[in-house]
PDB file of N, CA, C and O in Angstrom:
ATOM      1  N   UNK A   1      77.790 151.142 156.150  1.00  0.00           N
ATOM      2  CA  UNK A   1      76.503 150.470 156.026  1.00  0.00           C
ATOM      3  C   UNK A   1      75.544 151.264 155.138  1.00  0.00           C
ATOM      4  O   UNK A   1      75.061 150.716 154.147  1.00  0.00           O
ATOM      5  N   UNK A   2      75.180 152.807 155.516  1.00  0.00           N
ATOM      6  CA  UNK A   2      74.574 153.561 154.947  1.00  0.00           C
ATOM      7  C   UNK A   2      75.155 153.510 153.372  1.00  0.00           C
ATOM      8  O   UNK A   2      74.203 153.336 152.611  1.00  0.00           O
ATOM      9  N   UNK A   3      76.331 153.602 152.710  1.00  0.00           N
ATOM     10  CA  UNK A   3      76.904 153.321 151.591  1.00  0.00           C
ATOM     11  C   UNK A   3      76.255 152.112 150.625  1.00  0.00           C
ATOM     12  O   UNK A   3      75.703 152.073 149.525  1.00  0.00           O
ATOM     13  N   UNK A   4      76.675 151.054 151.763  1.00  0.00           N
ATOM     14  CA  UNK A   4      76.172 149.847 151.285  1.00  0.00           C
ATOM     15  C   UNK A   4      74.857 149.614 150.477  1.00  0.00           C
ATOM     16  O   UNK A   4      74.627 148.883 149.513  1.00  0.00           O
ATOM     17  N   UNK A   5      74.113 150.430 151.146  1.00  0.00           N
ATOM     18  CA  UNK A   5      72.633 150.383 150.600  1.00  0.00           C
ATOM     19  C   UNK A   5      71.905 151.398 149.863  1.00  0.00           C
ATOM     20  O   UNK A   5      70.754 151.264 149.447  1.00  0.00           O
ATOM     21  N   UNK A   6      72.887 152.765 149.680  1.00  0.00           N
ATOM     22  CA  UNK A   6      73.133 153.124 148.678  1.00  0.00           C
ATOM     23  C   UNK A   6      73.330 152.501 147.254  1.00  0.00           C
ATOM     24  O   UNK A   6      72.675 152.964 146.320  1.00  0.00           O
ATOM     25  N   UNK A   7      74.244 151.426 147.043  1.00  0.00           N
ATOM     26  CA  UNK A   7      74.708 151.251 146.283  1.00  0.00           C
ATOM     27  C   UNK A   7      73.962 150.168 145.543  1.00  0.00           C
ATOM     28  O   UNK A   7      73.695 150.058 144.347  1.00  0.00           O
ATOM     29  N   UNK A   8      73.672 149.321 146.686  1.00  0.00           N
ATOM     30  CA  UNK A   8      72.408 148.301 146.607  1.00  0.00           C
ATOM     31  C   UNK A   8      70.931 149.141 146.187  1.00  0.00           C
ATOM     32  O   UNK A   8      70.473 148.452 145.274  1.00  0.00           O
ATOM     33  N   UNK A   9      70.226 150.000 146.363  1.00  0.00           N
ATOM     34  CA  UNK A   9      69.361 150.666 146.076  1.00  0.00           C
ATOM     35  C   UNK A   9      69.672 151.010 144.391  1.00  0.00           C
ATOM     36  O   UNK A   9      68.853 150.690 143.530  1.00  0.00           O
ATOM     37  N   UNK A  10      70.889 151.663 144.085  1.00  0.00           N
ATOM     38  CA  UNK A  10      71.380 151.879 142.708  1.00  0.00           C
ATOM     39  C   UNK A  10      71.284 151.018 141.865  1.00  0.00           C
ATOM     40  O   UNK A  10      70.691 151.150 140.795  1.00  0.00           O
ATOM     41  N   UNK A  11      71.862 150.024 142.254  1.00  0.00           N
ATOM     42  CA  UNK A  11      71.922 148.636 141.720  1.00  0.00           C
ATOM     43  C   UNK A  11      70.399 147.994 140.699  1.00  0.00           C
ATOM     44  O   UNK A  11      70.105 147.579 139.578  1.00  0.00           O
ATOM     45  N   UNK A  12      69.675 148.358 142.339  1.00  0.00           N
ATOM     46  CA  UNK A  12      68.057 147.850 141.891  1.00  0.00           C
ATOM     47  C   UNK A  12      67.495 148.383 140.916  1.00  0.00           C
ATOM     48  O   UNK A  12      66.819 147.742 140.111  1.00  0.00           O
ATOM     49  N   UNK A  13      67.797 150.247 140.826  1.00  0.00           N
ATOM     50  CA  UNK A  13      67.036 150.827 140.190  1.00  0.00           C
ATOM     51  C   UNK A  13      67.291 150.640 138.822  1.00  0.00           C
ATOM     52  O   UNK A  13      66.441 150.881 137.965  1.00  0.00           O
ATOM     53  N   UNK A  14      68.394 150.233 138.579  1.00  0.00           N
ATOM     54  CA  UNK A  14      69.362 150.529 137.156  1.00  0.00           C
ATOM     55  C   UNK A  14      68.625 148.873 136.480  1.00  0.00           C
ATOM     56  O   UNK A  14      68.193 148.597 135.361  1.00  0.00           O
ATOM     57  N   UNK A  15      68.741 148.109 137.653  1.00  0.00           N
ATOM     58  CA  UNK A  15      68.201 146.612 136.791  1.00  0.00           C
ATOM     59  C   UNK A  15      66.746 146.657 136.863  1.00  0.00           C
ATOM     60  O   UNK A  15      66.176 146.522 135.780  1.00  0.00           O
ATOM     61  N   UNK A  16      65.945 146.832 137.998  1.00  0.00           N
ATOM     62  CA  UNK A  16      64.195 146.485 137.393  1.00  0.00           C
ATOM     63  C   UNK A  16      63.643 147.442 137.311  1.00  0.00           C
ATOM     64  O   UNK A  16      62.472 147.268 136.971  1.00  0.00           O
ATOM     65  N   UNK A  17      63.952 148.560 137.483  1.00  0.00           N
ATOM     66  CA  UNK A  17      63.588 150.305 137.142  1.00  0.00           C
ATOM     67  C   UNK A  17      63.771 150.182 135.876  1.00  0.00           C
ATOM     68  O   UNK A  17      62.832 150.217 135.081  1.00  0.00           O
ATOM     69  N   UNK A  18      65.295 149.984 135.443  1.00  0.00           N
ATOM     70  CA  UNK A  18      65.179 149.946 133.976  1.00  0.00           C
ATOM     71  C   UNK A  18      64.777 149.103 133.413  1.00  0.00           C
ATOM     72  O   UNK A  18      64.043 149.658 132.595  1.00  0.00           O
ATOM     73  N   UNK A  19      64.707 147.793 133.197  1.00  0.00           N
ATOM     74  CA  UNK A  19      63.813 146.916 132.679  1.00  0.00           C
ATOM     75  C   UNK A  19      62.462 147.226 132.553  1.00  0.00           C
ATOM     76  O   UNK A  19      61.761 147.204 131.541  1.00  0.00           O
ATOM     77  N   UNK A  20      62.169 147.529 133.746  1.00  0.00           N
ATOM     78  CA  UNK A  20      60.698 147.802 133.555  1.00  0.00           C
ATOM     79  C   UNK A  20      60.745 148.794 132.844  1.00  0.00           C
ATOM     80  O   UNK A  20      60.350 148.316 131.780  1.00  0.00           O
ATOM     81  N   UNK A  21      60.988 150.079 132.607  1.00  0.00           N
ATOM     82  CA  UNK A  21      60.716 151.103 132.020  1.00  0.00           C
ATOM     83  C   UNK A  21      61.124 150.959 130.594  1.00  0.00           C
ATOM     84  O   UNK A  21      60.557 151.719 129.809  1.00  0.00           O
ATOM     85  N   UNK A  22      62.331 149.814 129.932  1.00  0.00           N
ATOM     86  CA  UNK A  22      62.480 149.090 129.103  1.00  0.00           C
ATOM     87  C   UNK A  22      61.004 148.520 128.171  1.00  0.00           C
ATOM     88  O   UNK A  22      60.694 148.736 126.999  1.00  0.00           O
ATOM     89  N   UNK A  23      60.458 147.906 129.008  1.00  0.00           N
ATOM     90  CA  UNK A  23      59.600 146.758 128.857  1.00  0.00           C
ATOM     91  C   UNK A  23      58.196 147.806 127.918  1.00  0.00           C
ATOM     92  O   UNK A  23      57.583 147.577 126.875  1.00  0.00           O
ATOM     93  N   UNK A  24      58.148 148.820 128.790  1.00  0.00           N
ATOM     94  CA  UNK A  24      57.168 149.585 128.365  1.00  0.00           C
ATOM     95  C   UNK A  24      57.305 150.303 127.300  1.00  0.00           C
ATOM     96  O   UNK A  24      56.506 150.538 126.393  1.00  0.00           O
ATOM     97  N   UNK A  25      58.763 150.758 127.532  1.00  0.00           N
ATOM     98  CA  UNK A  25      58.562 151.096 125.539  1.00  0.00           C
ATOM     99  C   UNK A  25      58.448 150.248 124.712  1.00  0.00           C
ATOM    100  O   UNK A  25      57.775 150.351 123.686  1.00  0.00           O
ATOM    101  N   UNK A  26      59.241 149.083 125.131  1.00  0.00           N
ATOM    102  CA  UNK A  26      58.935 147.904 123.837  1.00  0.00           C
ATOM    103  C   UNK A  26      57.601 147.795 123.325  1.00  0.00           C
ATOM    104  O   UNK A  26      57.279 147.667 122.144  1.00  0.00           O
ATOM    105  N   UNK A  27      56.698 147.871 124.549  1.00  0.00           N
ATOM    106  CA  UNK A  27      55.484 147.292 124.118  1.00  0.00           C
ATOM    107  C   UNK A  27      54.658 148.829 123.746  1.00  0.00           C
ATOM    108  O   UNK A  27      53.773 148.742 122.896  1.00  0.00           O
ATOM    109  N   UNK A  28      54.880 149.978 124.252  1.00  0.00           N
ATOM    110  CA  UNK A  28      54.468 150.825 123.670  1.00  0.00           C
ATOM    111  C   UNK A  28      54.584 151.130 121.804  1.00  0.00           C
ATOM    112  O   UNK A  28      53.768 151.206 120.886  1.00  0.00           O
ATOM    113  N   UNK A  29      56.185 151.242 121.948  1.00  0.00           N
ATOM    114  CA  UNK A  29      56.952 150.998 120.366  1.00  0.00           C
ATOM    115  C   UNK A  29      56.214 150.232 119.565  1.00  0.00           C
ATOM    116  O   UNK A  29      55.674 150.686 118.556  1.00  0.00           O
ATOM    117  N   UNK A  30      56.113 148.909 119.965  1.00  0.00           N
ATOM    118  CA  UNK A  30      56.016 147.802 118.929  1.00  0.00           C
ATOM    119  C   UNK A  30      54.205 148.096 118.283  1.00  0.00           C
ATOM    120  O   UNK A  30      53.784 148.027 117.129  1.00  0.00           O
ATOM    121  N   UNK A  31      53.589 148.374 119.375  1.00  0.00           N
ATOM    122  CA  UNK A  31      52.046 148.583 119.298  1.00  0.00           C
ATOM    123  C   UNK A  31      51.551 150.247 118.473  1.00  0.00           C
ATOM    124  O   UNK A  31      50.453 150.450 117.955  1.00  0.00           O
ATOM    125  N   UNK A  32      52.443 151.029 118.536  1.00  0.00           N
ATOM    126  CA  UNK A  32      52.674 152.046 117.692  1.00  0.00           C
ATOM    127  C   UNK A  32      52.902 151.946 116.640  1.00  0.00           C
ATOM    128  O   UNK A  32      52.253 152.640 115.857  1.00  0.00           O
ATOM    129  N   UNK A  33      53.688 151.251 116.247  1.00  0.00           N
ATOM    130  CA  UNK A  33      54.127 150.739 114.858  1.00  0.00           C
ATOM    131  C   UNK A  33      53.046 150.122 114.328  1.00  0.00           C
ATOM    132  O   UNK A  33      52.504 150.536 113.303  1.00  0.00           O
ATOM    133  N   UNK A  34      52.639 149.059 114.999  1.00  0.00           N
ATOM    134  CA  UNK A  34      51.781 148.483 114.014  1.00  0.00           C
ATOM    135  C   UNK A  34      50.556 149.278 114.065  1.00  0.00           C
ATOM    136  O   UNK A  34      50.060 149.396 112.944  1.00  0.00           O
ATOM    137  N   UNK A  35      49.985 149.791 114.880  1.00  0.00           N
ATOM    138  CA  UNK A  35      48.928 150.953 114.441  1.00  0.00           C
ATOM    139  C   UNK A  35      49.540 151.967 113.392  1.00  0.00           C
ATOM    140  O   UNK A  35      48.773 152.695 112.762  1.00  0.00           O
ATOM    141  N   UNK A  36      50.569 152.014 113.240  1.00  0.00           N
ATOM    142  CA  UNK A  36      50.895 153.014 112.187  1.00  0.00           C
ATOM    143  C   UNK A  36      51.004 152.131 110.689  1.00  0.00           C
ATOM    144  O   UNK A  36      51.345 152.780 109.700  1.00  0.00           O
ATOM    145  N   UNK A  37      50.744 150.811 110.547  1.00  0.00           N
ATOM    146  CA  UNK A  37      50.630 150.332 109.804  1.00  0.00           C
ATOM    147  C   UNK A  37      51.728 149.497 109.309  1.00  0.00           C
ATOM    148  O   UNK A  37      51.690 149.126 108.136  1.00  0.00           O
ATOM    149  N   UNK A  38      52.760 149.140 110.114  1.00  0.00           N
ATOM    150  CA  UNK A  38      54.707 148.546 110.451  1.00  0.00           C
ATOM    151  C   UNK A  38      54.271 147.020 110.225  1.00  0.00           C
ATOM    152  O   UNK A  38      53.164 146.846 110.736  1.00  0.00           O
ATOM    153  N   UNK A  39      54.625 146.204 109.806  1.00  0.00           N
ATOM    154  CA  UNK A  39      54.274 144.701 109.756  1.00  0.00           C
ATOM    155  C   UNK A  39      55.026 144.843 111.831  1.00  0.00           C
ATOM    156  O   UNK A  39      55.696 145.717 112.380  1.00  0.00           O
ATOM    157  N   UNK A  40      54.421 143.462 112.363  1.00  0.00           N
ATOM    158  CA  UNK A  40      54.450 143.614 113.427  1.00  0.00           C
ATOM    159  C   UNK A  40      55.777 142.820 113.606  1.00  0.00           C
ATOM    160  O   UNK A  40      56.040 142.676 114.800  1.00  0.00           O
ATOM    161  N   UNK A  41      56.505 142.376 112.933  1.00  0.00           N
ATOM    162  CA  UNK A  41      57.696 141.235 113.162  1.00  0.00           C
ATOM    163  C   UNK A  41      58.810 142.396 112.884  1.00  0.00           C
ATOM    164  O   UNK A  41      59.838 142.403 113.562  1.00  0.00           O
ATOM    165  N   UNK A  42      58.540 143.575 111.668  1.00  0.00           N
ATOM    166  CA  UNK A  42      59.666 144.203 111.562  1.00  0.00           C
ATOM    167  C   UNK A  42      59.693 145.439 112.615  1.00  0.00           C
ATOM    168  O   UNK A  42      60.691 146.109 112.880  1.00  0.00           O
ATOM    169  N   UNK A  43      58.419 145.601 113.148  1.00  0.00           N
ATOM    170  CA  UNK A  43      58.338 146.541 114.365  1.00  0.00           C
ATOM    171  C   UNK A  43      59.095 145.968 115.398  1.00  0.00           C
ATOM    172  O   UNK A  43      60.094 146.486 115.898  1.00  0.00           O
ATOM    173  N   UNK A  44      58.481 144.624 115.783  1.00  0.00           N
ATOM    174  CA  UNK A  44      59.620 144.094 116.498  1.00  0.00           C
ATOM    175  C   UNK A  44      60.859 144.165 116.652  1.00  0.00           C
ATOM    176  O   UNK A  44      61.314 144.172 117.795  1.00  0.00           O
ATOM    177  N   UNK A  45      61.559 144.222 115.720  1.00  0.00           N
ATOM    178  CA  UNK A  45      63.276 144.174 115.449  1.00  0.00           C
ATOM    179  C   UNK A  45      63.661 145.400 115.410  1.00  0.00           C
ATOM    180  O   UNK A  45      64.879 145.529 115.291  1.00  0.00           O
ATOM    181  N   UNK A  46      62.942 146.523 115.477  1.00  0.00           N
ATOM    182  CA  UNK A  46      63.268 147.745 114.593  1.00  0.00           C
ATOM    183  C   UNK A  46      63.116 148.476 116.246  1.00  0.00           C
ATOM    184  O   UNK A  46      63.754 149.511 116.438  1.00  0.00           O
ATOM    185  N   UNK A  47      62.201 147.862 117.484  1.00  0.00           N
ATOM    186  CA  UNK A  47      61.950 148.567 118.924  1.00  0.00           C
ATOM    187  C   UNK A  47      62.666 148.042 119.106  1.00  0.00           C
ATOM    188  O   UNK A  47      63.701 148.690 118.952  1.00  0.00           O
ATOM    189  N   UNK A  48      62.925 146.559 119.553  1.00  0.00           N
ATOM    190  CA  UNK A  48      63.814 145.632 120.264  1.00  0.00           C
ATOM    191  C   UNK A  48      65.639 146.304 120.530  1.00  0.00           C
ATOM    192  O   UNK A  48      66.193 146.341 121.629  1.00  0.00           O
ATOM    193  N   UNK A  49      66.517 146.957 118.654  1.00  0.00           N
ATOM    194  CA  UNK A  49      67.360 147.293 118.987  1.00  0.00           C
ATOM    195  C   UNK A  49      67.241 148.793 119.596  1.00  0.00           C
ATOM    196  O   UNK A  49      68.122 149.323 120.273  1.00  0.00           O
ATOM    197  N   UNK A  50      66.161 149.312 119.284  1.00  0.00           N
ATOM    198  CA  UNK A  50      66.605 150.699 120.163  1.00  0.00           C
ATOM    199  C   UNK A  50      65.948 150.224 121.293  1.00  0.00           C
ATOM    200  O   UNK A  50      64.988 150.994 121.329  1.00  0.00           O
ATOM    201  N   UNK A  51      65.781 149.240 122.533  1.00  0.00           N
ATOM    202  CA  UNK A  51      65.614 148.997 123.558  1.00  0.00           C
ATOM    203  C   UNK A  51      66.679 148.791 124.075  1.00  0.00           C
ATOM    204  O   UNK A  51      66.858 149.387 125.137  1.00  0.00           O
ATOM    205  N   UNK A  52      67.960 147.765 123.498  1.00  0.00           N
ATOM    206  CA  UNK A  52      68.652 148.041 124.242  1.00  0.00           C
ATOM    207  C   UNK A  52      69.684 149.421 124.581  1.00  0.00           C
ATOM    208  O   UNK A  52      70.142 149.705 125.688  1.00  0.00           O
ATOM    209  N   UNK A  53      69.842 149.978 123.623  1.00  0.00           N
ATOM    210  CA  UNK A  53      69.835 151.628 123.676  1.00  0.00           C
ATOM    211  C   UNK A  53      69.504 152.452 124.797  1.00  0.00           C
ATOM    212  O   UNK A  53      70.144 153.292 125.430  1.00  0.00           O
ATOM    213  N   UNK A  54      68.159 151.929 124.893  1.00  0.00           N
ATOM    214  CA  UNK A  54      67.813 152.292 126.043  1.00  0.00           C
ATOM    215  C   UNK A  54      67.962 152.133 127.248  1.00  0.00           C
ATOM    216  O   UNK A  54      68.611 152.866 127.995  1.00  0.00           O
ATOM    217  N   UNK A  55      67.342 151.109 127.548  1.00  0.00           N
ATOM    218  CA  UNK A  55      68.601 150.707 128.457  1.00  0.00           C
ATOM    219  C   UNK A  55      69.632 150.532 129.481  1.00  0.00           C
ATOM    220  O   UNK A  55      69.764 150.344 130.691  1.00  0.00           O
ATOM    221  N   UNK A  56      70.597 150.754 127.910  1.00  0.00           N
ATOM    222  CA  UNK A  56      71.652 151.011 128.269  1.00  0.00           C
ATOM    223  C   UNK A  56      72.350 152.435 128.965  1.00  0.00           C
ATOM    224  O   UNK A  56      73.252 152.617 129.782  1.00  0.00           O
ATOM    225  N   UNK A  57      71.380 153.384 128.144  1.00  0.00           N
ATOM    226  CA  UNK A  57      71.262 154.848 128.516  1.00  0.00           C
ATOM    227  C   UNK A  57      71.021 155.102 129.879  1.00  0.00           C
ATOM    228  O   UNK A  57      71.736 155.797 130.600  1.00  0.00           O
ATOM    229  N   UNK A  58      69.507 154.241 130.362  1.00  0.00           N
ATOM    230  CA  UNK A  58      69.153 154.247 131.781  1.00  0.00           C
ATOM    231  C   UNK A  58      69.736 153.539 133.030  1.00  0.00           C
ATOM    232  O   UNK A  58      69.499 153.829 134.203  1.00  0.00           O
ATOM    233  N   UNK A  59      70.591 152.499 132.534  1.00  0.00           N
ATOM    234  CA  UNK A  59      71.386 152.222 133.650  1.00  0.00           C
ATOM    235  C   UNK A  59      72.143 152.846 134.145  1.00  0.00           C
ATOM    236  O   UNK A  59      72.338 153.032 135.346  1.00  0.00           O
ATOM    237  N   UNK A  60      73.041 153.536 132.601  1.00  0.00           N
ATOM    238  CA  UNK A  60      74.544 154.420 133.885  1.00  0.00           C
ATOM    239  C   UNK A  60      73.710 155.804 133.836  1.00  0.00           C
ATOM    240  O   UNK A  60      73.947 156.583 134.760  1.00  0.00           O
ATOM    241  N   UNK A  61      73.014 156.095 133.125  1.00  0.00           N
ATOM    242  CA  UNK A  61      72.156 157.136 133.870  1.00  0.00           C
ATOM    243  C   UNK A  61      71.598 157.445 135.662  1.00  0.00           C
ATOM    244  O   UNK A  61      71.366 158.497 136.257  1.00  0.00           O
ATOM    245  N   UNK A  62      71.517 155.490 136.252  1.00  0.00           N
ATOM    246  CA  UNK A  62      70.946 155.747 137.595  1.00  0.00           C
ATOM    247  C   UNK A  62      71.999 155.862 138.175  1.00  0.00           C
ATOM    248  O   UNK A  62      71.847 156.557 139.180  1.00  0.00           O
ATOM    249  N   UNK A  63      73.609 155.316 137.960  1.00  0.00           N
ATOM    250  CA  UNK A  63      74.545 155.808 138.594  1.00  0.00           C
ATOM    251  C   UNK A  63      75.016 156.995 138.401  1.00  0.00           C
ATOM    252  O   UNK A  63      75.862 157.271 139.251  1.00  0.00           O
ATOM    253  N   UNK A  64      74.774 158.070 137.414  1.00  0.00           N
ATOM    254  CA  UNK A  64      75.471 159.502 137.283  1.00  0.00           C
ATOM    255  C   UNK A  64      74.364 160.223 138.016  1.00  0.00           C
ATOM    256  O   UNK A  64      74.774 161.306 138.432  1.00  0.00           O
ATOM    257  N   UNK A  65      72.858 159.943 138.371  1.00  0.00           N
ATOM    258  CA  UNK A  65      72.489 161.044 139.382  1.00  0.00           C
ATOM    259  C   UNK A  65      72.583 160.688 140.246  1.00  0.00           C
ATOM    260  O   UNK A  65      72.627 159.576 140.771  1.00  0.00           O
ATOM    261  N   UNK A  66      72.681 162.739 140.814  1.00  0.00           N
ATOM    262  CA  UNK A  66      72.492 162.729 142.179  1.00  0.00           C
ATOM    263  C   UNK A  66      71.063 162.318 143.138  1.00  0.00           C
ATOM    264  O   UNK A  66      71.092 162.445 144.363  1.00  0.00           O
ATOM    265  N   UNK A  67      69.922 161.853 142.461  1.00  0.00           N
ATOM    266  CA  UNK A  67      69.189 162.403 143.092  1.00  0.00           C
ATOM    267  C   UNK A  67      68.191 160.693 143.080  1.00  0.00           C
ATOM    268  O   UNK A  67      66.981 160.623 142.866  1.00  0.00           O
ATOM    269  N   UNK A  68      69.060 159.562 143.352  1.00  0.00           N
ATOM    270  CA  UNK A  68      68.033 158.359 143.168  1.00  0.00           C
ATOM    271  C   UNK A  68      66.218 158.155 143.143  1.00  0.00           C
ATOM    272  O   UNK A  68      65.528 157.575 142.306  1.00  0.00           O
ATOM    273  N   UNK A  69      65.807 158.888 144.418  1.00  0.00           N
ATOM    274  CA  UNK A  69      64.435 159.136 144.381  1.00  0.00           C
ATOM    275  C   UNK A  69      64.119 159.746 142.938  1.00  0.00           C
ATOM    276  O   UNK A  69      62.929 159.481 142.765  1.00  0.00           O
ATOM    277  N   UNK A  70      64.404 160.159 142.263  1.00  0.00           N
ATOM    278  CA  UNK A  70      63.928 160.822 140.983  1.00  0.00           C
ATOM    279  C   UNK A  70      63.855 159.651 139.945  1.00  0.00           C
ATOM    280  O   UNK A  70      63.092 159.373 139.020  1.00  0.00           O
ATOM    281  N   UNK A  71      65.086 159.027 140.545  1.00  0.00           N
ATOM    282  CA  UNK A  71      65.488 158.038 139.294  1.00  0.00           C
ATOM    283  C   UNK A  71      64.462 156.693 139.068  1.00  0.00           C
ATOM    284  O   UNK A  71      64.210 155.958 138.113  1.00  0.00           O
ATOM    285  N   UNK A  72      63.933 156.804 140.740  1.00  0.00           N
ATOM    286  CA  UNK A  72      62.774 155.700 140.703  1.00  0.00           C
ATOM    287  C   UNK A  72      61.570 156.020 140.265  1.00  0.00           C
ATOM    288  O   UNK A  72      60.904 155.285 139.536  1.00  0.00           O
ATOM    289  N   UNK A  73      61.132 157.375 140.766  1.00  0.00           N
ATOM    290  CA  UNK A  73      60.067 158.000 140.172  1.00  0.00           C
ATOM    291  C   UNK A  73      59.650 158.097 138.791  1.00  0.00           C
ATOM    292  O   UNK A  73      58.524 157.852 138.356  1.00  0.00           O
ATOM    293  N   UNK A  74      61.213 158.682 137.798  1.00  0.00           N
ATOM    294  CA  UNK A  74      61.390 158.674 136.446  1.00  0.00           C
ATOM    295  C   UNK A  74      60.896 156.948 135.937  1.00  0.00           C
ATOM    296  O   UNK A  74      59.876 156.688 135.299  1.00  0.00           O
ATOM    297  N   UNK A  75      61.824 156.038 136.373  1.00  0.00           N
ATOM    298  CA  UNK A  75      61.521 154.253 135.932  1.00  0.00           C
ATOM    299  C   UNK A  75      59.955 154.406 136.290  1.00  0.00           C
ATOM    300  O   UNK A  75      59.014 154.994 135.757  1.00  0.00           O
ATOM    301  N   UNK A  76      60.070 153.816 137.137  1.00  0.00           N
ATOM    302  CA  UNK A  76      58.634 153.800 137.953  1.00  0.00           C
ATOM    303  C   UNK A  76      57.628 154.429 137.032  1.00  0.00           C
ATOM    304  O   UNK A  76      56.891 153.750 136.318  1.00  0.00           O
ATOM    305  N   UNK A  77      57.615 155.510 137.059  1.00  0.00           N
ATOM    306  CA  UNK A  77      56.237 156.386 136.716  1.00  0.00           C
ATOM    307  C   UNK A  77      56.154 156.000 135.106  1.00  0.00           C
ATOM    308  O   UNK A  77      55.240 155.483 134.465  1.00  0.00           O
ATOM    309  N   UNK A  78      57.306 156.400 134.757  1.00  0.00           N
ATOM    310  CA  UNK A  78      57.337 156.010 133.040  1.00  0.00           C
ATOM    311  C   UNK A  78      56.883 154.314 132.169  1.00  0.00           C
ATOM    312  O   UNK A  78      56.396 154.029 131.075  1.00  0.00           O
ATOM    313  N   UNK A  79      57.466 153.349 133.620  1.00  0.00           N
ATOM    314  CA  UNK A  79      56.930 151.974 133.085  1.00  0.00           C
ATOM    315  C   UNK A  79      55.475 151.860 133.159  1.00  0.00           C
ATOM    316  O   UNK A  79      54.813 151.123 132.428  1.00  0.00           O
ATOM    317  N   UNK A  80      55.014 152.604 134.052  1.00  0.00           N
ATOM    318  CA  UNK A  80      53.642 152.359 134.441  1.00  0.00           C
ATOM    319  C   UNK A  80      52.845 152.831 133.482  1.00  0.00           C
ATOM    320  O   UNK A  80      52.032 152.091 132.930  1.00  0.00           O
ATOM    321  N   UNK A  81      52.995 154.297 133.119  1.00  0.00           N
ATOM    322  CA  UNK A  81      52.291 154.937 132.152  1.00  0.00           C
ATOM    323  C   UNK A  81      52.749 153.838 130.596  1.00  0.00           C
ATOM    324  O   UNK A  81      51.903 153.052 130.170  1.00  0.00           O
ATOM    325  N   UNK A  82      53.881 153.932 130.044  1.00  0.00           N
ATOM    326  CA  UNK A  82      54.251 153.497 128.733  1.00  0.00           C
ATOM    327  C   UNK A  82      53.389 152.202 128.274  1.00  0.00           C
ATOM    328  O   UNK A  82      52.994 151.902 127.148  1.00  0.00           O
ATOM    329  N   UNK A  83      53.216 151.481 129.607  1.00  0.00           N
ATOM    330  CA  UNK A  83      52.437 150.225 130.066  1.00  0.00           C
ATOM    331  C   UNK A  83      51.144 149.590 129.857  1.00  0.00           C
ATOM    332  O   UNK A  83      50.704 148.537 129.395  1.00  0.00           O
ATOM    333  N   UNK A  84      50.611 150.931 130.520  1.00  0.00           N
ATOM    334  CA  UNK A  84      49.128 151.276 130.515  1.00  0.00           C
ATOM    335  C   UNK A  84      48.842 151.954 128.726  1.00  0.00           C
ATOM    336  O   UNK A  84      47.843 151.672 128.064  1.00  0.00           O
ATOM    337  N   UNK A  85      49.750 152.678 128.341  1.00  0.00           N
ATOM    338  CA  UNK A  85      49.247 152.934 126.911  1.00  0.00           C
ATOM    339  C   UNK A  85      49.212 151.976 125.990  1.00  0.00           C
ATOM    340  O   UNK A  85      48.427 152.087 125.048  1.00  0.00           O
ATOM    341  N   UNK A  86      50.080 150.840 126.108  1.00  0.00           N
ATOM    342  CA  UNK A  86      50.478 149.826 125.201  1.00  0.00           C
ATOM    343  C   UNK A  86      49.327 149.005 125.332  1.00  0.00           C
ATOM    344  O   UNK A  86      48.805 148.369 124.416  1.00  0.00           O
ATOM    345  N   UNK A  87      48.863 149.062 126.821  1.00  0.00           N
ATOM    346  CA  UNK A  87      48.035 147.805 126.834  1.00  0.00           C
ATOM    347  C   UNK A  87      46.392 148.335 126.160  1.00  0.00           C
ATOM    348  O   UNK A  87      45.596 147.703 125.468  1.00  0.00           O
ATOM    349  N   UNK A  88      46.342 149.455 126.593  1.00  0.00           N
ATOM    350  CA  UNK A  88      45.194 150.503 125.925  1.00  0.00           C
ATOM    351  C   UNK A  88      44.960 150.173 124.450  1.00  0.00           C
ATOM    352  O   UNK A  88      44.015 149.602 123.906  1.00  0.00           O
ATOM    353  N   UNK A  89      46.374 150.827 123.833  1.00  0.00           N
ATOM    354  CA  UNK A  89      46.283 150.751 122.154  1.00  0.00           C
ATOM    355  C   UNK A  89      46.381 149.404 121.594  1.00  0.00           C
ATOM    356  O   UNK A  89      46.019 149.314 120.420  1.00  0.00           O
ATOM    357  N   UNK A  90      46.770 148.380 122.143  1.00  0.00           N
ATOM    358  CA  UNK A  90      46.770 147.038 121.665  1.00  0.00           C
ATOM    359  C   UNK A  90      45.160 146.276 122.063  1.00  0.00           C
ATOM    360  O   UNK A  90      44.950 145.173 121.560  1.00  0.00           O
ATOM    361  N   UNK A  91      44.310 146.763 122.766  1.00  0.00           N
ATOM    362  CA  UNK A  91      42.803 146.630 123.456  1.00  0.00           C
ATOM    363  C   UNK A  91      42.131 147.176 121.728  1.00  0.00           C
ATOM    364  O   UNK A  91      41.330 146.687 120.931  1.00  0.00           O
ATOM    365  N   UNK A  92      42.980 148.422 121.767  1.00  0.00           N
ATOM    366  CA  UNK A  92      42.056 148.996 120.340  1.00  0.00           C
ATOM    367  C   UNK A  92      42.212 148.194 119.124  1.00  0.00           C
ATOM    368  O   UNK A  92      41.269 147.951 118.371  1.00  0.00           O
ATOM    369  N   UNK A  93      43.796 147.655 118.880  1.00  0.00           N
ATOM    370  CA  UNK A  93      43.767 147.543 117.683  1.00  0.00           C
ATOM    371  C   UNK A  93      43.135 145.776 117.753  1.00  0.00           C
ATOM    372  O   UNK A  93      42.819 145.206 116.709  1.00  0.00           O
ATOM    373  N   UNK A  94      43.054 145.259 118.774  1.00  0.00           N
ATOM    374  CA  UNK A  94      42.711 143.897 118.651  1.00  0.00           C
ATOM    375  C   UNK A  94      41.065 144.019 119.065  1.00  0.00           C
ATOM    376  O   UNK A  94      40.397 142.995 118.918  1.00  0.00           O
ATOM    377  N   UNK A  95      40.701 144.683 119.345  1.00  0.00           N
ATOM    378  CA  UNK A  95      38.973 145.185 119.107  1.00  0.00           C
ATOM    379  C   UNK A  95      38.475 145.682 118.226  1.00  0.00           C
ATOM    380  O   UNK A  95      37.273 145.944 118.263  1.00  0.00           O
TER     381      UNK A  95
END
């Protein structure tokens, strides 16, 4: 049982841990770029494939540690922040 929900816990973290923490670079990335002066369609295409990269990195990443609580903390903390900057610098550049 204890296994079970192990594995189920893993599961979660790897799909909306990483997504989310996904999500936030995209929108961090893409909003970087175009403050750096990137047309915003080729910023698009240019975050989008190193998102899934990413990812991809962070999924079997949540199954090779030992230490899941970290792994949520790491998603978690990182979507939130990446999140909050994107939405910050996109406030600036559309003000």
């Amino acid at each position: 049982m204890i296994q079970q929900l192990s594995i189920i816990n893993r599961i979660a973290a790897a799909l909306v841990g990483g997504y989310a923490f996904t999500w936030g670079f995209t929108a961090l990335g893409i909003a970087g770029l175009v403050a750096l002066g990137v047309d915003f369609h080729e910023a698009e295409t240019a975050v989008l494939l190193l998102a899934f990269l990413v990812f991809l990195t962070l999924f079997l990443w949540v199954f090779a540690t030992s230490r899941i609580a970290r792994a949520w903390l790491l998603l978690g903390g990182g979507a939130v922040l990446m999140t909050a900057a994107a939405w910050a610098l996109q406030r600036v550049l559309l003000g």
